[in-house]
C-alpha positions in Angstrom: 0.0 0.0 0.0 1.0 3.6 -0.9 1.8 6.0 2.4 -0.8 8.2 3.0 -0.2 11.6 2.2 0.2 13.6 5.7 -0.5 17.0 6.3 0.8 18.6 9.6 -1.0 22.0 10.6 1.4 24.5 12.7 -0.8 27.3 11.6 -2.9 29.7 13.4 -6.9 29.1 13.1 -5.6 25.3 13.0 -8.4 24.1 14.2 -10.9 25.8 11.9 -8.5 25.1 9.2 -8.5 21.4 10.4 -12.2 21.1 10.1 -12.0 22.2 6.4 -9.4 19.8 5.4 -11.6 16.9 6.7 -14.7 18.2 5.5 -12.9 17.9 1.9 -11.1 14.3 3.1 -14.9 13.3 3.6 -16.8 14.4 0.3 -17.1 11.8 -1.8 -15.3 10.9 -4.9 -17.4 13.0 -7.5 -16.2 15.9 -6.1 -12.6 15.6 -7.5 -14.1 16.0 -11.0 -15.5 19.2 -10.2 -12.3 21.5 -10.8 -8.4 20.5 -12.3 -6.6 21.7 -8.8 -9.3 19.6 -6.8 -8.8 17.2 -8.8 -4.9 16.8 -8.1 -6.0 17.0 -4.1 -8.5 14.3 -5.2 -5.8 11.6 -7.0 -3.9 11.9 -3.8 -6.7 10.9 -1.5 -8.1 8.1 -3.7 -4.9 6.8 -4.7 -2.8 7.5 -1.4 -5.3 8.6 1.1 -4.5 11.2 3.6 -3.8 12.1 7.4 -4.5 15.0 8.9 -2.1 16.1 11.9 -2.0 19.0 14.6 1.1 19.4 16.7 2.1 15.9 16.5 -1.1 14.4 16.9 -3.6 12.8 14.0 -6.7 14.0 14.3 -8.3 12.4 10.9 -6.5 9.6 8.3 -8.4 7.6 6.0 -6.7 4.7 4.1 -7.0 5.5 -0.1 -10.1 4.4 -1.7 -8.8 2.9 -4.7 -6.3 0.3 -4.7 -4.1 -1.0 -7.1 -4.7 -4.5 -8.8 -1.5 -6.5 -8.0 -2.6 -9.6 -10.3 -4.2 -10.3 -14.2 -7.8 -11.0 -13.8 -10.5 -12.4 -15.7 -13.3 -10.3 -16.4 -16.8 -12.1 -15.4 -19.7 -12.3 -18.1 -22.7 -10.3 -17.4 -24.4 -12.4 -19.5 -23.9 -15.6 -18.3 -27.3 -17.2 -17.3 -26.5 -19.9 -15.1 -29.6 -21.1 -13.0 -29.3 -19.9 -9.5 -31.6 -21.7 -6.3 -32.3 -20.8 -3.0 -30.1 -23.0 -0.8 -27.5 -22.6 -3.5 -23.7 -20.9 -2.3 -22.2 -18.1 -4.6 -18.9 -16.9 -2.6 -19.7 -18.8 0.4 -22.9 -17.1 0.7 -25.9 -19.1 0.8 -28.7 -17.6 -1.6 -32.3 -16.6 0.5 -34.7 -15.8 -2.5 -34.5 -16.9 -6.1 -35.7 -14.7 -9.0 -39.3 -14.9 -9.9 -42.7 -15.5 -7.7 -42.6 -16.5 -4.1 -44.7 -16.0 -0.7 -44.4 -12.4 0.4 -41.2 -13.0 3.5 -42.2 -9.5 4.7 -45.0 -6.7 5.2 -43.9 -4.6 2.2 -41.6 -7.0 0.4 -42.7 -8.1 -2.7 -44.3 -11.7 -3.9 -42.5 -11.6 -7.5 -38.3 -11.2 -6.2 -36.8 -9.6 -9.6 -33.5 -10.5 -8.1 -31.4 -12.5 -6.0 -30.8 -12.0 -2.4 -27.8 -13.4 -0.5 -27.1 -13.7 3.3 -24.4 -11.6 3.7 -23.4 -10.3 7.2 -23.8 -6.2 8.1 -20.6 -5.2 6.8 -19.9 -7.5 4.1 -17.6 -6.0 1.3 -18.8 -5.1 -2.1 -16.2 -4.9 -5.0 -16.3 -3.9 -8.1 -16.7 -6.6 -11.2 -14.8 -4.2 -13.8 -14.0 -1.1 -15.0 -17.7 0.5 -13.5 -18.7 4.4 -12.9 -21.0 3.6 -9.3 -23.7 5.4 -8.6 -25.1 5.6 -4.8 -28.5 6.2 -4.2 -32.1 5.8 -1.7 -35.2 4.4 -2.3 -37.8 3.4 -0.2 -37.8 -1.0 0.1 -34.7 -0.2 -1.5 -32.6 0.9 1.2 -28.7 3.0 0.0 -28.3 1.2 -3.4 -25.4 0.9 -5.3 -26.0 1.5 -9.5 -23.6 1.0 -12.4 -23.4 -0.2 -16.1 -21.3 -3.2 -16.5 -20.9 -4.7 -20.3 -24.0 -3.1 -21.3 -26.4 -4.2 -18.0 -27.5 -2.4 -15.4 -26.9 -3.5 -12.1 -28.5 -2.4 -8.7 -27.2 -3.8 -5.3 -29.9 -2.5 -2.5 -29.3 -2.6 1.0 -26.0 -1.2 1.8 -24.8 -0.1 4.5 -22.6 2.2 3.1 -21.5 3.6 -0.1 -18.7 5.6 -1.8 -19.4 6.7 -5.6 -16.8 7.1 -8.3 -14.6 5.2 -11.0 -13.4 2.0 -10.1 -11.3 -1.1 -11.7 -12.1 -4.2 -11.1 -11.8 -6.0 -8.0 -11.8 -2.4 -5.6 -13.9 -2.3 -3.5 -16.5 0.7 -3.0 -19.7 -0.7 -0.8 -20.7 -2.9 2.2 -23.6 -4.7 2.8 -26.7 -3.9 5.4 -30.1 -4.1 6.3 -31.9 -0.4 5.0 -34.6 -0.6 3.3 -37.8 -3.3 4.1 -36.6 -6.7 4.4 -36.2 -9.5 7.2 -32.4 -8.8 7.9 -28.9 -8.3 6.9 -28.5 -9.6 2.9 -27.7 -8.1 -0.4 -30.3 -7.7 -3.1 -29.0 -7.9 -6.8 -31.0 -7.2 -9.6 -30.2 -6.1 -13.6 -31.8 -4.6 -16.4 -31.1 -4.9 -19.9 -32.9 -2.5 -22.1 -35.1 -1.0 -19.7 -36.0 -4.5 -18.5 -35.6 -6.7 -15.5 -33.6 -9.7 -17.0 -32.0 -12.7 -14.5 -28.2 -11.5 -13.0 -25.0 -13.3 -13.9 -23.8 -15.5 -11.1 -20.0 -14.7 -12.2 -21.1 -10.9 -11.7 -22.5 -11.9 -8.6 -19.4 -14.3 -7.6 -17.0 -11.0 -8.6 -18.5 -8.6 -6.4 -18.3 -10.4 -3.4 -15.3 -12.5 -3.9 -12.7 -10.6 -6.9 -10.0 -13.5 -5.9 -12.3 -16.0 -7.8 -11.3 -13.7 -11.2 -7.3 -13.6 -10.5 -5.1 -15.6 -12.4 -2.9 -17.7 -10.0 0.4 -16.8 -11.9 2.3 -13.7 -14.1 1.1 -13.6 -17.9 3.4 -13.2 -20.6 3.2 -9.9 -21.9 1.4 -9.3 -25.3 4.8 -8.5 -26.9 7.4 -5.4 -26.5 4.8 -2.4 -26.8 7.1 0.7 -25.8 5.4 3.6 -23.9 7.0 5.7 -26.9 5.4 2.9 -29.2 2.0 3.4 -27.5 2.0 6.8 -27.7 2.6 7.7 -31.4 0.0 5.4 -31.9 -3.0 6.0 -30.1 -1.9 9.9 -30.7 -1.8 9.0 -34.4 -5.4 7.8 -34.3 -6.5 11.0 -31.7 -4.9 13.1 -34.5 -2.9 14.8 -31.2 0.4 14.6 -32.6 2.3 14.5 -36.9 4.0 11.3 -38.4 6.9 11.7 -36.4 5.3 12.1 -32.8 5.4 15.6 -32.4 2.8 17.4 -30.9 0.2 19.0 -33.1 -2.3 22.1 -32.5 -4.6 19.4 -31.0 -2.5 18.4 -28.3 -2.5 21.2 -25.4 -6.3 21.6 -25.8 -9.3 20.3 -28.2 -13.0 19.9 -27.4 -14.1 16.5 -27.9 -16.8 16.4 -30.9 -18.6 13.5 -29.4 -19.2 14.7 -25.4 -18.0 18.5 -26.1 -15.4 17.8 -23.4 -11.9 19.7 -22.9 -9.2 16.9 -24.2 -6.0 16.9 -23.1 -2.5 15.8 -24.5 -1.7 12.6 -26.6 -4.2 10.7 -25.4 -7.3 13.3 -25.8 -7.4 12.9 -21.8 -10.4 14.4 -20.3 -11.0 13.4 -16.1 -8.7 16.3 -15.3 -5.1 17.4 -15.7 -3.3 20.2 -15.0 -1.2 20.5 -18.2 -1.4 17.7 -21.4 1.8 16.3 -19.8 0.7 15.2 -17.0 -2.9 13.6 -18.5 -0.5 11.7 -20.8 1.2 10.1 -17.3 -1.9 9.5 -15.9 -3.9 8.1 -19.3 -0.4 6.1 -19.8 -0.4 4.5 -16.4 -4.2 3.6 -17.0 -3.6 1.6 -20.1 -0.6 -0.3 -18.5 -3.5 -1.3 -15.7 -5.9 -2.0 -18.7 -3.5 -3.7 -20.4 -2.7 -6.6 -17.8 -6.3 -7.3 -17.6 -6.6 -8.0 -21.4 -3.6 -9.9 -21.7 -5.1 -12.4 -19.3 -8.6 -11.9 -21.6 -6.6 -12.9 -24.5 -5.0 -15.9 -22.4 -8.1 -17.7 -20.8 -10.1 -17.2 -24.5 -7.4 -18.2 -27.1 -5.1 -19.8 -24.7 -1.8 -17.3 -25.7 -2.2 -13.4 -25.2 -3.3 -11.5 -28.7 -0.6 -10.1 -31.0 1.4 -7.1 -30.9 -0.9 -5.1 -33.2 -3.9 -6.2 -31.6 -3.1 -5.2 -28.1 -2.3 -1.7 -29.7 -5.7 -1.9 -31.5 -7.5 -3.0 -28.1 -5.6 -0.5 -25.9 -6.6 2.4 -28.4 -10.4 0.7 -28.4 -10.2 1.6 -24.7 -8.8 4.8 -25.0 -11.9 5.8 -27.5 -14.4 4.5 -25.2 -13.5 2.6 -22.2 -16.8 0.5 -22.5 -16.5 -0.8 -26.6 -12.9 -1.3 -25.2 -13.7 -4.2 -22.6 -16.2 -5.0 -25.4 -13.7 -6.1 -27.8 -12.7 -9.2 -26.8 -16.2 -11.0 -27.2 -15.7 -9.8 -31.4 -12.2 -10.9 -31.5 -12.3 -14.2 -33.3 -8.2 -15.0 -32.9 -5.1 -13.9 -31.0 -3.9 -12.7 -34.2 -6.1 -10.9 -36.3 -5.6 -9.2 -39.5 -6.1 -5.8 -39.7 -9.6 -6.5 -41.4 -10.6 -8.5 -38.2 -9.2 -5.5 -35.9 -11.5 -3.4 -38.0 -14.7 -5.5 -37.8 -13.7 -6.5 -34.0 -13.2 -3.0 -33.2 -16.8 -1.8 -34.9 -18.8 -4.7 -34.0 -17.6 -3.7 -30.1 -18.6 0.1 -30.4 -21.7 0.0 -32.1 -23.1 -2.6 -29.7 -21.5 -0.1 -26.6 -23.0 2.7 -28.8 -26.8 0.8 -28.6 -27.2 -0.6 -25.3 -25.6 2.4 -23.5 -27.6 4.6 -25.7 -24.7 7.1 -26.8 -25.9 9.5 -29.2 -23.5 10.2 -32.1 -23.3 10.8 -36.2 -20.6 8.5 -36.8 -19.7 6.4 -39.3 -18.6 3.7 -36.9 -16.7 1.3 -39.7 -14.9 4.0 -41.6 -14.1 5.5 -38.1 -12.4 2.6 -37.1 -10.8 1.6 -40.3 -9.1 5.1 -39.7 -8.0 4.3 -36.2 -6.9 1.1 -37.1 -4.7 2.0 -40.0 -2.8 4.8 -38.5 -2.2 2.9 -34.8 -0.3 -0.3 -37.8 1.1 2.6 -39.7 3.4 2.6 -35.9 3.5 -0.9 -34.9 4.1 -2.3 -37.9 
């Protein structure tokens, strides 16, 4: 674990001062979004965390709320329909109430259960199954519930017993379980839609968010080749259009609004979740595609048995970089671990319309042409 970023007050007004810094400390993650120099205060406490000291003597410290992944995973299917029974054991806990009808367990519960409940213990933790945006929220029955889009299904945990919202990877951990809500005691309630419509939740989703360790390969996977960050970045800047055919920055690449989302871009990489110069969002976009990049390789590994080519971890790493969600999309169109560049093409379209539909992202584009484009400057690199 990282060292917690310390601050020591020897100021007068400390205490007032004080109060302010853990008032900030506390907010949750979607403030750090909000300005570029909250921001930087924000990568420190989610990365880091912080503790807050007054002559010697810690008056607040909270560990960092996102942690590193130190091992390849495999990403769990959202669409996997696997059966699942009351009396069954998903993570080692034992499942209450199946989906569908069934007697009424409670004054205000309902008699058809569009989910599945678990007995899980006040304080049980809840981690993320992928790369998910969570939402936290109150309703009625529901209790604090936990929201987020994960391959193109909406999931809803209710229940909790607490919380935190933000961006996390998979296998960090951002909720516990609880009893709010109407119910008969301590479980977690998890329920998808698909369209707008209930449909039955993945048991590997459900297996992911309660145990991540099920997901992790048990050893190191050969690396997908000798991709450069200097290799990387002409690239995926090639495709952006950030930089000319030698690398060099362009009149894109200290600042361009992004046609799609009309967001400030940043640097090589069109970074836009806040940097204070295009140097340092190429850092921080470059660090997130080495994360990115382990979890594919093992992808590649567990699907084809080897990880995917050179070229195609460049092609997938740029997917990502386009859109995070056609990214983790692409591996379900990939049809070998090394692909021509027509199957890069029709892997990488077939991935971002889909995104494009069931996310329901508005846009113009002509996806194919788009990513025939992409695809032939990022080989114009590697190749």
């Amino acid at each position: 674990m990282v060292a917690a970023q310390t601050i020591e007050l020897r100021l007068p007004y400390q205490g007032l001062i004080t109060a302010a810094l853990v008032a900030i400390s506390a907010a949750p993650p979607a403030l750090f979004i909000l300005h570029p120099q909250v921001n930087r205060v924000g990568d420190v406490l989610l990365h880091e965390g912080i503790e807050i000291k007054v002559l010697g003597v810690t008056l607040y410290q909270r560990e960092p709320v996102l942690v590193a992944q130190d091992a390849s995973s495999i990403a769990p299917s959202a669409h996997e329909t696997e059966p699942i029974n009351v009396g069954d054991s998903i993570a080692g806990y034992r499942v209450t109430s199946g989906y569908g009808a069934r007697p009424r367990p409670c004054q205000g519960c309902s008699s058809f259960h569009p989910a599945i409940d678990l007995a899980t213990p006040t304080g049980t933790p809840i981690y993320a199954p992928g790369e998910v945006a969570v939402q936290c929220k109150r309703g009625g029955g529901a209790g604090n519930y936990a929201e987020f889009d994960y391959q193109g299904i909406t999931h809803q945990l209710l229940h909790l017993n607490s919380c935190a919202p933000g961006q996390y990877d998979q296998g960090e951990r951002f909720a516990a379980t609880g009893a709010t809500g109407v119910g008969t005691g301590p479980h977690l309630d998890v329920r998808v839609k698909q369209g707008g419509q209930r449909v039955y939740p993945s048991q590997q989703v459900i297996k992911a968010i309660l145990d991540p360790s099920a997901f992790k390969l048990a050893g190191p996977v050969a690396p997908a080749g000798a991709i450069t960050d200097d290799t990387l970045k002409r690239a995926i800047c090639r495709a952006e259009g950030t930089c000319d055919l030698s690398g060099n920055p362009n009149h894109a690449y200290s600042s361009h609004t992004d046609p799609g989302n009309r967001k400030r871009n940043l640097g090589f990489f069109s970074y836009q979740h806040g940097a204070s110069s295009p140097q340092e969002a190429d850092q921080k976009q470059l660090a997130r595609l080495r994360v990115v990049e382990s979890r594919y390789v093992a992808q590649s590994q567990a699907k084809f048995g080897e990880p995917c080519s050179r070229a195609c971890m460049v092609a997938w790493l740029d997917a990502f970089n386009q859109s995070p969600d056609a990214g983790n999309r692409f591996i379900k169109f990939l049809a070998t671990a090394d692909p021509s560049p027509q199957q890069l093409i029709d892997a990488r379209a077939a991935a971002l319309s889909e995104s494009r539909r069931e996310v329901g992202a508005p846009s113009s584009m002509n996806v194919p042409a788009d990513q025939k484009r992409r695809v032939d400057a990022l080989l114009e690199q590697v190749n």
